[in-house]
C-alpha positions in Angstrom: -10.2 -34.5 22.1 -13.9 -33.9 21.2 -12.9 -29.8 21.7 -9.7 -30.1 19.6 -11.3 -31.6 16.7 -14.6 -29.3 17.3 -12.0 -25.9 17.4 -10.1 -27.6 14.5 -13.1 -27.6 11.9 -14.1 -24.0 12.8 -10.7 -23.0 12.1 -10.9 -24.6 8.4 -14.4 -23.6 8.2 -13.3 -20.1 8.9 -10.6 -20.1 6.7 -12.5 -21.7 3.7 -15.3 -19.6 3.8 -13.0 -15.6 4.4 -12.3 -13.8 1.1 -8.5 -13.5 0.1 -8.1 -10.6 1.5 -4.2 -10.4 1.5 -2.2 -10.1 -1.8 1.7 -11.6 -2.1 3.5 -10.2 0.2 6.2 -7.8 -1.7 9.6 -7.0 -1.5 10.6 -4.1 0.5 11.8 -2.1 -2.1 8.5 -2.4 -3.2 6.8 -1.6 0.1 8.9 1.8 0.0 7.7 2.5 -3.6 4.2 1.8 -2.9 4.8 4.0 0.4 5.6 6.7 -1.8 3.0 6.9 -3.5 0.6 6.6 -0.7 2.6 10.3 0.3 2.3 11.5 -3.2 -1.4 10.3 -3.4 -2.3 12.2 0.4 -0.4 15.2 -0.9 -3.3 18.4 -1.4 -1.2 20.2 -3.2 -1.1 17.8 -6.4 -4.8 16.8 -6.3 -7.0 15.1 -4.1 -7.1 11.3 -5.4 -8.8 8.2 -3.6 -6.5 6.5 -1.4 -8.0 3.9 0.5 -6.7 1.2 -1.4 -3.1 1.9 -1.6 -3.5 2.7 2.4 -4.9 -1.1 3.0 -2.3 -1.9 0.7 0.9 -0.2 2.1 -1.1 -1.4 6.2 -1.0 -5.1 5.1 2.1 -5.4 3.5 3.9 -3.5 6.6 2.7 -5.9 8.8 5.2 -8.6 9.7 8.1 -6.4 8.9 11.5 -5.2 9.9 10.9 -2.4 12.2 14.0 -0.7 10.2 11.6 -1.5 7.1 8.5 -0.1 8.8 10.3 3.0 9.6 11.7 3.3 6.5 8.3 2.9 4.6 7.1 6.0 7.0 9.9 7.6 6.3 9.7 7.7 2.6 6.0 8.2 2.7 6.9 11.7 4.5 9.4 12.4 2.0 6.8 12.6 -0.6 3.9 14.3 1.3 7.0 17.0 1.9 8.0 17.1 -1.2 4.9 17.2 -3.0 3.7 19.7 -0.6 6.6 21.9 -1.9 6.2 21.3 -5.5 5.7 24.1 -8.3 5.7 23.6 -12.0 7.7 20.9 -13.1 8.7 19.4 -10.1 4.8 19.3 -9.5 4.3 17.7 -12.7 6.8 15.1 -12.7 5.6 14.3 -8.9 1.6 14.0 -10.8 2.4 12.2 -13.3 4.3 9.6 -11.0 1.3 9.6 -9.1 -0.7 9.0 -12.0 1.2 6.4 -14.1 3.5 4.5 -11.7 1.8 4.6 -8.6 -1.8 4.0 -10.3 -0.6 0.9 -12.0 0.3 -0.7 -8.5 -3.4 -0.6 -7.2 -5.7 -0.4 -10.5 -5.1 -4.1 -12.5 -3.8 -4.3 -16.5 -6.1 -3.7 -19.0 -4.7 -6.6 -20.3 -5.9 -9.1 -17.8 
């Protein structure tokens, strides 16, 4: 008894004492959006941008899922990379300003909070 209640407290220590490190989990429409962006933000040929958090982001939310939804987050993640990766004029400046204004907003918080 002495170990369950000994295990028991570390656990709640533990738990107390870790950062919130995971955010809501989202819908998985949203998972494909933001996994579109992570291939629009990994695409070279629009501009290198910093993609760490949207990475952690897109790893954490996947987790738990569907492995039709999993697939189908890669799936659209590809998409973009290819498409990007194919992009001239204004198809490359639609898929930058995406990047830039829809996808930003999902990592970087309002500037009114």
């Amino acid at each position: 008894m002495r170990i369950l209640h000994a295990a028991l407290a570390a656990v709640l220590v533990a738990s107390v004492g870790a950062p919130v490190l995971a955010a809501e989990r989202i819908s998985d429409v949203a998972l494909l959006r933001a996994s579109r962006c992570l291939g629009l933000a990994k695409s070279e040929n629009l501009g290198v941008v910093e993609t760490s958090t949207l990475a952690a982001f897109v790893k954490a939310q996947s987790r738990g899922r569907e492995p039709l939804v999993r697939n189908r987050a890669n799936a659209a993640e590809q998409t973009a990379r290819s498409q990007a990766a194919k992009a001239r004029d204004e198809a490359k400046a639609r898929l930058i300003a995406e990047r830039d204004g829809v996808c930003r907003a999902m990592v970087e918080p309002s500037a009114g909070t």
